[in-house]
N, C-alpha and C positions, 0 to 999 in steps of 0.2 A: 462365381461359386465353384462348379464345378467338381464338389468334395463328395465324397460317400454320401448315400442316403443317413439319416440323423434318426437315433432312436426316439419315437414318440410316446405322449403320454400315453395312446392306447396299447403299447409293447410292455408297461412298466405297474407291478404287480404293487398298489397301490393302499389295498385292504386292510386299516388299522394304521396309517401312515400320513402326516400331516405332509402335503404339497407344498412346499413356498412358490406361488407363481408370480412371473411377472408379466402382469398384461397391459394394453393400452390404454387407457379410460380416459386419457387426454380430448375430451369431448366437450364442445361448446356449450358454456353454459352463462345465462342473460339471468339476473335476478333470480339466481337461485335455481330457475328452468332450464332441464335440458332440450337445445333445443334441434340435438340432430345424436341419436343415443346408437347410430348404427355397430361404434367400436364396442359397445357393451354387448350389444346384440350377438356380434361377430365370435366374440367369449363364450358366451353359453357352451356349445358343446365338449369345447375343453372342460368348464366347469363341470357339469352331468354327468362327461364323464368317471371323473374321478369321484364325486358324490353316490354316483351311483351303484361302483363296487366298495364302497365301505372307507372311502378316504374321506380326511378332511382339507379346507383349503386357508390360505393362508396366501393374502394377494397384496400387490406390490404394483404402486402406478404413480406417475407424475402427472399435475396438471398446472398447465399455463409453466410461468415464468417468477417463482419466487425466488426471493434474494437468497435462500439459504440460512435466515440469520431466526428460524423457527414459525411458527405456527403465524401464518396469514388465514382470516377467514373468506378472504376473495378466492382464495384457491384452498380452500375445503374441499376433500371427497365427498362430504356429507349427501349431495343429489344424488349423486353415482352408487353411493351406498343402497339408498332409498330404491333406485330406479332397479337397480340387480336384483335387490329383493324379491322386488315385484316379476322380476323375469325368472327369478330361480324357486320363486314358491315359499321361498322360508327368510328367518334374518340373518343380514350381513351388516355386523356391526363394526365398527369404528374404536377399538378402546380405549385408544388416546391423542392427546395431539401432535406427538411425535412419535414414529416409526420406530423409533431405537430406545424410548424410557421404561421405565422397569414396568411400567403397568400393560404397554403392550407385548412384553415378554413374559409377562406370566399370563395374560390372555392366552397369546400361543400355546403356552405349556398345557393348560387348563383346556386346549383345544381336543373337544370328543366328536369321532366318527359324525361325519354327516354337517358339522359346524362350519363359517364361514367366516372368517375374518375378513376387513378391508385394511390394512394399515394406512394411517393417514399420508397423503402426499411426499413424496420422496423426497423431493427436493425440498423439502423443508429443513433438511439436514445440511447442512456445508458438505457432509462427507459423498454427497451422492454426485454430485458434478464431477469431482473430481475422484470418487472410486477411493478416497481412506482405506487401509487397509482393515483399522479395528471397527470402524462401521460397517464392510462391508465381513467382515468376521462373525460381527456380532447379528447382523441380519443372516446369516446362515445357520447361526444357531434356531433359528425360527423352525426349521423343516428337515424332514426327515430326505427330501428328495426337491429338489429346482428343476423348474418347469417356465422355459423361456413362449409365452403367448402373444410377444410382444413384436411384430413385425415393425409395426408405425417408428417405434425408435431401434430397432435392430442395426441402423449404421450407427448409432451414437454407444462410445465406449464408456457409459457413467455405471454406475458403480450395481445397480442393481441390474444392469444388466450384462456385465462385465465382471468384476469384481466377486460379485456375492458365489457367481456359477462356481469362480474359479478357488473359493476359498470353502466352497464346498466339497467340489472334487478333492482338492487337499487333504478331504476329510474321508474320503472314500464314498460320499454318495453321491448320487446318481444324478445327472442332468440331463435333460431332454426337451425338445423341443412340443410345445402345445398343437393340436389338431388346426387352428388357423395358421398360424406361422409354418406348418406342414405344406399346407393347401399355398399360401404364399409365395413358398419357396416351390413348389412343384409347376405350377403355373410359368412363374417371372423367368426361372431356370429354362424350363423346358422352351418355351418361345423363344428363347435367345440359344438353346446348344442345337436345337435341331426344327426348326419352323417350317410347317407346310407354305409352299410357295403357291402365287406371290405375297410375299412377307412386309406388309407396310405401316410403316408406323405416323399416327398423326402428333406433332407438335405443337404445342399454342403456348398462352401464357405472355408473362410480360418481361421477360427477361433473357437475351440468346446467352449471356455470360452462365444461367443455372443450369442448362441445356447441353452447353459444349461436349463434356464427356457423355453426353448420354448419346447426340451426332458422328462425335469421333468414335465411337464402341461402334454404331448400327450402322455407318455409312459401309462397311464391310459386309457386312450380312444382311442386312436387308434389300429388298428391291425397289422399295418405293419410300421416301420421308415425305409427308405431306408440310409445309408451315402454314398456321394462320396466326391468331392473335396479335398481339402487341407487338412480337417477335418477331414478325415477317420486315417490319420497318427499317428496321439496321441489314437486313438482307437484300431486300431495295436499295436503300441508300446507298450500301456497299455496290452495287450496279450501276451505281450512279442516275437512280431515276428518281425523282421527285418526290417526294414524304409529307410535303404542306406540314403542318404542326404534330404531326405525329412522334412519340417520344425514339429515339435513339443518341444515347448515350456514345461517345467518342469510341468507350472500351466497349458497347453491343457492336458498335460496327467495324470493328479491327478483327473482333471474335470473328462473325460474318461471315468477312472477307477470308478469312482463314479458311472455315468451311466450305466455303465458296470453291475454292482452290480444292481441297481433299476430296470433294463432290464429281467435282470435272476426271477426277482421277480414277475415281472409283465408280461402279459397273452399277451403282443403286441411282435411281433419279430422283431430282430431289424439284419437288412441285412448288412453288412458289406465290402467291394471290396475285390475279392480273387485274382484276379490279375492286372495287373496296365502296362500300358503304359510309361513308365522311357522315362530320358533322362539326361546325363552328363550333362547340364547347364540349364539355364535358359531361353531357346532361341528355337524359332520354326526354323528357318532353322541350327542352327549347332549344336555340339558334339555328344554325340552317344546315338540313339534312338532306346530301346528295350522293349520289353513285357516280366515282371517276374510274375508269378505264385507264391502266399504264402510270400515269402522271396523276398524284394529285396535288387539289387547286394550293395555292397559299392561303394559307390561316384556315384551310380545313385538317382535323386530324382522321384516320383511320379507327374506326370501332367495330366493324364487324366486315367478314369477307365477302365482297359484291356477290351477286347472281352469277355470271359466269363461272367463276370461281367454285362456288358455291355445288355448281353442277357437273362441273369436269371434274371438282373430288370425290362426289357422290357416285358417279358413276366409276370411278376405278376404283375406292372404295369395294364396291359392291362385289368384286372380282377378284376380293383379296381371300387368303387360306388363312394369314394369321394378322392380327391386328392390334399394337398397342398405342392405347389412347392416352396421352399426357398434356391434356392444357386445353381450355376450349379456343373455338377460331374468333372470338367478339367480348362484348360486353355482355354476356349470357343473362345477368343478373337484370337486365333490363330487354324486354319485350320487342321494340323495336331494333336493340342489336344482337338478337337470338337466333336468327335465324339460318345464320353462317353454320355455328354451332347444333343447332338442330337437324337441318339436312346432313351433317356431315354423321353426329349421333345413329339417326333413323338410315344412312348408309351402314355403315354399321352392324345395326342391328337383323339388315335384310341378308348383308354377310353370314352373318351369326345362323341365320333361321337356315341357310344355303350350307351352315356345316363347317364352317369356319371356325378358329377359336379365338374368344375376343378380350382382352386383359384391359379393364380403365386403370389406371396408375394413380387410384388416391386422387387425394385433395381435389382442385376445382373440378378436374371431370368427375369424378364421383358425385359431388357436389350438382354438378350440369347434370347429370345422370338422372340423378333423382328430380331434379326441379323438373326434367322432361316426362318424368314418368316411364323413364327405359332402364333403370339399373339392373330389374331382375332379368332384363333381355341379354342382356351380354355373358359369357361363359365366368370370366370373373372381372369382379372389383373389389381392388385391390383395398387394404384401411390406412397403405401408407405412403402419402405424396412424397414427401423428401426419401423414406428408405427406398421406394419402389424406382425413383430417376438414380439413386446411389447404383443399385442393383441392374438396371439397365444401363449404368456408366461402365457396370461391371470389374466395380471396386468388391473387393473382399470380404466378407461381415466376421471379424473375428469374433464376434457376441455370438456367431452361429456357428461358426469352426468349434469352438469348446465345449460343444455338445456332444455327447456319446454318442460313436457310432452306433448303427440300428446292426 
């Protein structure tokens, strides 16, 4: 990042002016039920605020994975609709089932102080993927002023969040960035340009290929990389020490090894699992569950990081100044391979209460966060796993560059 501080919507004089915003609302949803509404939650105070000096709103979100080719009802706004409501006190309706037809452009127009629109699903449209110029033209006619709320997709350049900002400015009005995407970028920034030392970051997760750039960025600046999860395996392997059935791909462990190499070079230590909680299958209640030290056995796999492990991260953990979490150390989601992940959390956390600043990075530790009952312990958690690893890869958000400066 590293760009000017960005004007926000609480800078921008609002009163009798329709917002177009675009926020996250990409939120799990099972038959109809939300059933984790934290990215709504997260929204509110953008939202208030502008409600509250006399705007109106006019909101913009994708959910899931539609083809583009119009209205799917599996990825309906409709619960999100519902559930805002209920968080903002009043209705947020829906007016049609595409974002761009004439009935939800005269909803907008028809939009009076204090009203709230939901526009349906974005990617309902071909033109959002790929940023169309007259869709994302005609979505700027919506608002008097764009208001980016949206961190979780802020690395992705589609059209409502790229596109619409820039074909608004075109127009001479105003873009700014929303009070979470504020707090996002203030946190992710700040940890990474000037970190109180010792500065360590934990890694987990299943994949070292998703990781790379976010290693090659921190192996410079930080002083401590902790691995656990699924990840740590291709980093073994690449050591040449025994793995038993645990997953590493040809290309995790090339990656590795690479790291491996940049690590040794660089002044940051990078921690590694020395022993691991196995198990013959893939299943919390059967086949056979052992603790290997160094080597593990054949036909056992790796699911969560053994006890010693477990305690030589918690205890340097605990001595950390700044600390960002991306990926639990196990199978979190099952009881028996939690508790890698849990010591490591509630290290953490004791961080935290010592004064530390502590950033979870979205997705599964968020996720782990909350199942432990720690989210509210930590300084912040973030609402965006893929933007927040773009952001510590310390790639560039041009969706956030085109923002007026403050």
């Amino acid at each position: 990042m590293g760009s000017m501080p960005k004007k926000t919507i609480a800078q921008l004089d609002v009163s009798g002016k329709r917002i177009l915003c675009r926020v996250d609302f990409n939120v799990p949803i099972e038959d109809g039920v939300i059933s984790d509404d934290r990215r709504i939650r997260e929204a509110v105070p953008t939202l208030k605020s502008v409600l509250d000096r006399g705007g109106s709103l006019v909101l913009m979100s994708h959910l899931g994975r539609p083809e583009g080719k119009g209205f799917e009802a599996e990825f309906s706004l409709a619960p999100v609709a519902k559930r805002l409501g209920e968080l903002l006190g009043r209705a947020v309706t829906i007016p049609s089932p595409l974002a761009t037809d004439d009935a939800s452009a005269a909803a907008c127009a028809a939009l009076k102080p204090g009203g709230v629109i939901l526009l349906e699903n974005v990617r309902f449209n071909k033109g959002e993927k790929k940023g169309e110029a007259e869709y994302c033209k005609k979505l700027g006619t919506y608002g008097h002023a764009y208001c980016n709320d949206a961190f979780g997709t802020a690395h992705r350049e589609e059209g409502s969040m790229f596109g619409v900002p820039k074909a608004m400015k075109a127009d001479d009005k105003p873009a700014v960035a929303g009070l979470l995407l504020e707090k996002e970028l203030k946190y992710l920034d700040a940890a990474l340009k000037n970190p109180a030392r010792p500065f360590a970051v934990v890694l987990g997760g299943a994949k070292v290929t998703d990781k790379i750039g976010v290693i090659e960025n921190l192996l410079p600046k930080a002083d401590q990389i902790f691995i656990g999860g699924a990840m740590a395996y291709p980093f073994l392997k690449a050591q040449g020490k025994a793995i038993g059935s645990s997953r590493a791909s040809e290309e995790d462990v090339a990656a590795a090894k690479k790291l491996l190499d940049l690590a040794g070079k660089a002044k940051c230590e990078l921690f590694l699992p020395e022993d691991h909680v196995c198990c013959t299958v893939f299943n919390e209640h059967e086949g056979d569950r052992k603790v290997f030290e160094q080597q593990i056995g054949e036909g056992y796999m790796g699911l969560d990081i053994g006890p010693k492990t477990q305690v030589k991260y918690a205890v340097a953990l605990k001595k950390a100044k700044t600390i960002v979490w991306n990926g639990p150390m196990g199978v979190f989601e099952w009881a028996t391979f939690r508790v890698g992940t849990q010591m490591v959390a509630m290290a953490m956390v004791d961080a935290t209460k010592a004064g530390a600043t502590s950033i979870v990075g979205g997705g599964d530790s968020a996720a782990a966060a909350d199942l432990l009952g720690v989210a509210e312990k930590f300084s912040h958690v973030s609402t965006g796993g893929g933007a927040s690893l773009e952001m510590l890869s310390g790639k560039p958000f041009t969706t956030v560059a085109l923002l007026d400066e403050a």
